[in-house]
C-alpha positions in Angstrom: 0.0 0.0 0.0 3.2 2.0 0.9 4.8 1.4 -2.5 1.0 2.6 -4.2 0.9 5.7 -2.5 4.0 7.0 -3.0 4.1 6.0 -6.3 0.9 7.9 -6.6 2.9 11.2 -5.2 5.1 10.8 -7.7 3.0 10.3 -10.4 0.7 13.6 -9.2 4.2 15.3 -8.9 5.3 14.9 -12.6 1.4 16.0 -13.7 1.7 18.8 -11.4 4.8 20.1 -12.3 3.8 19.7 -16.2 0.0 21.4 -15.5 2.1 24.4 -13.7 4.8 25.1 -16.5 2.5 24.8 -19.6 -0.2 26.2 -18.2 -2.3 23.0 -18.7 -5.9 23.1 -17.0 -6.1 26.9 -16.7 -9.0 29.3 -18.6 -6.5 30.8 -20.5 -5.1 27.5 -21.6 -8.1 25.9 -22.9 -9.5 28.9 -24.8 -6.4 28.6 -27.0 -6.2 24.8 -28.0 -2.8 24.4 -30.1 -4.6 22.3 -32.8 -8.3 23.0 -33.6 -10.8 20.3 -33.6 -11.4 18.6 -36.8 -15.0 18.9 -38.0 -16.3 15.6 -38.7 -14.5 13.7 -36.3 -13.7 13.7 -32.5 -12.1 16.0 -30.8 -8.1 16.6 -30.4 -6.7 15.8 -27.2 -3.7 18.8 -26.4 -0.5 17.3 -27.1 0.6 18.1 -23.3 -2.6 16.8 -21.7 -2.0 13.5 -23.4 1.8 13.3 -22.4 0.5 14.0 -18.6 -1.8 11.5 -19.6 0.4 8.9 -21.1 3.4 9.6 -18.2 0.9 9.2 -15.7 0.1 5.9 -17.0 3.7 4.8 -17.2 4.5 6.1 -13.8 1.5 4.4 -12.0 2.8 0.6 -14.3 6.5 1.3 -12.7 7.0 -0.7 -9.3 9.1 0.9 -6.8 11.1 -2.0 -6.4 10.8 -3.8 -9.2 13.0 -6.9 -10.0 15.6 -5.7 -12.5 15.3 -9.1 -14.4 12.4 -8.8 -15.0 12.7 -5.4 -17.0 13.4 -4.9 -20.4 14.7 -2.4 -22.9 12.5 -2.8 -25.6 14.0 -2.2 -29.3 12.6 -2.5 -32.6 15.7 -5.4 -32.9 13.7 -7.2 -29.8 14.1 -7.1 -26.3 17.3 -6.2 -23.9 17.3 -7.7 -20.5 19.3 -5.4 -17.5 22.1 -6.7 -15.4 23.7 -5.8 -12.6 26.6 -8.4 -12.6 29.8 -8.0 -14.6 31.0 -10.7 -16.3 32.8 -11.5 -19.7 30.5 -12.9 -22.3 31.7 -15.1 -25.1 31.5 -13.5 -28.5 29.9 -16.8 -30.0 26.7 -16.8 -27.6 23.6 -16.5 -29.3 22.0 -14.5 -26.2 21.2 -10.9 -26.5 24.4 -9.1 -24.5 22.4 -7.6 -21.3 22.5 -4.2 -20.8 24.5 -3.4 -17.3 23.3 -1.0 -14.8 24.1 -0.2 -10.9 20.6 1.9 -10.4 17.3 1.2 -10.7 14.3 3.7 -12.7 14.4 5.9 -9.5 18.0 6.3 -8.9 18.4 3.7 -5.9 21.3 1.3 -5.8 20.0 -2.1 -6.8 21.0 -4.7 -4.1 24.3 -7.1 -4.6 25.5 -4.3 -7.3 28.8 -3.1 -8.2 28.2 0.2 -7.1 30.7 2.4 -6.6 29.9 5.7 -4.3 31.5 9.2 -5.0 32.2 11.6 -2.6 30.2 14.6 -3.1 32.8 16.8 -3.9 33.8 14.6 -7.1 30.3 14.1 -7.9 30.1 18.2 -7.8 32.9 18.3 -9.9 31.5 16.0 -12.5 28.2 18.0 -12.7 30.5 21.2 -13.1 32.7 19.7 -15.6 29.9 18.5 -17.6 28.2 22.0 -17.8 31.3 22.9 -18.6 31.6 21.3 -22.0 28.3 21.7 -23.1 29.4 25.7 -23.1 32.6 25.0 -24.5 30.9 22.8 -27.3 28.2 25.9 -27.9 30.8 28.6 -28.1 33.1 26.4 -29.9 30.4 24.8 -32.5 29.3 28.5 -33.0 33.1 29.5 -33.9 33.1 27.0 -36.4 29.7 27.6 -38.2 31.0 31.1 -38.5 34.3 30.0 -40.3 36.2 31.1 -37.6 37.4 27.3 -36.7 37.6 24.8 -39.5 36.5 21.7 -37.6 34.6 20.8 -34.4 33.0 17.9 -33.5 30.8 18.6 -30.7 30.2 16.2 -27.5 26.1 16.9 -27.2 24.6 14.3 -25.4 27.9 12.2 -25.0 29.1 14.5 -21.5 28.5 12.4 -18.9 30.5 9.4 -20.7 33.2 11.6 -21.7 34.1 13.0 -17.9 33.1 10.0 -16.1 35.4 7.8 -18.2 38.5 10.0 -17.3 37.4 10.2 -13.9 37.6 6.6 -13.4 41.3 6.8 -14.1 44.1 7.7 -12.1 45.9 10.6 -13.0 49.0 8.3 -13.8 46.9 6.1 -16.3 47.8 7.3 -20.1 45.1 8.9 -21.9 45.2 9.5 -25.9 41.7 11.4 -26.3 40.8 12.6 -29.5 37.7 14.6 -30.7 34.9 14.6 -29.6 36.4 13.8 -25.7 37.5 17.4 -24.6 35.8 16.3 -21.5 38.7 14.0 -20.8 41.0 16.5 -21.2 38.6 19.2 -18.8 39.1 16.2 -16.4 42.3 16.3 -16.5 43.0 20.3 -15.8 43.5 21.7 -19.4 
């Protein structure tokens, strides 16, 4: 009962927040539908209403503590079971490779993981590092469509990998970074 109340929070929580920064719900809101109703059929749900709607739906299937082998990635190619073991997997088994993890949909460590706890000045450090590049990528992907650089590859969406790979080195372990990893070399001090 617990697990369906807070669940339930939750769930009101994301609609809430979504119903307070599109306005979704208020007079003004609904007087201005973003598609108008077609006129021989039914009518068009908002596109936000039916996100809140179809989030909500989501969020109320999710267990808090689900099994993780019993969820799935599900692909177009078929589906992708999670793991939280490590272990080498022979390149001429027929099984889909499982997709590793440490935490579950909601952040918390799963039990009998390999998880691996930063202090929080290295996680702050990661966070700032990661902002970071994604400024250095906009001024620097900006200097390039201008014609003031004559190649940049940026990093978008690759910035977590890209500091969190160099910060599971030691500073003694050789690095040979190339583009599209200037967050290795932020990491490192340069």
């Amino acid at each position: 009962m617990a697990q369906h109340l807070k669940s339930s929070s939750s769930k009101s929580a994301f609609v809430n927040i979504l119903k307070h920064n599109f306005g979704i719900g208020s007079q003004s809101h609904a007087a201005r539908p973003l598609r108008p109703n077609l006129p021989n059929g039914p009518p068009r749900q908002n596109p936000i209403s039916r996100l809140c709607n179809t989030m909500a739906e989501k969020l109320s299937s999710i267990g808090l503590h689900e099994d993780a082998k019993n969820q799935v990635l599900d692909f177009p190619g078929g589906k992708v079971a999670f793991t939280h073991e490590i272990q080498f997997i022979s390149e001429s088994n027929k099984e889909r490779v499982p997709c590793y993890r440490v935490l579950d949909d909601n952040g918390q460590q799963i039990p009998n993981s390999d998880f691996v706890p930063v202090s929080e000045e290295v996680a702050v450090k990661i966070y700032s590092d990661m902002v970071t590049l994604q400024i250095m990528d906009n001024i620097f992907y900006e200097a390039q469509r201008q014609g003031r650089l004559s190649f940049y590859a940026t990093t978008i969406g690759e910035e977590a990998i890209n500091i969190a790979s160099a910060a599971a080195l030691t500073p003694q372990d050789v690095i040979f970074p190339q583009y599209r990893e200037p967050g290795v070399l932020l990491w490192r001090g340069f």
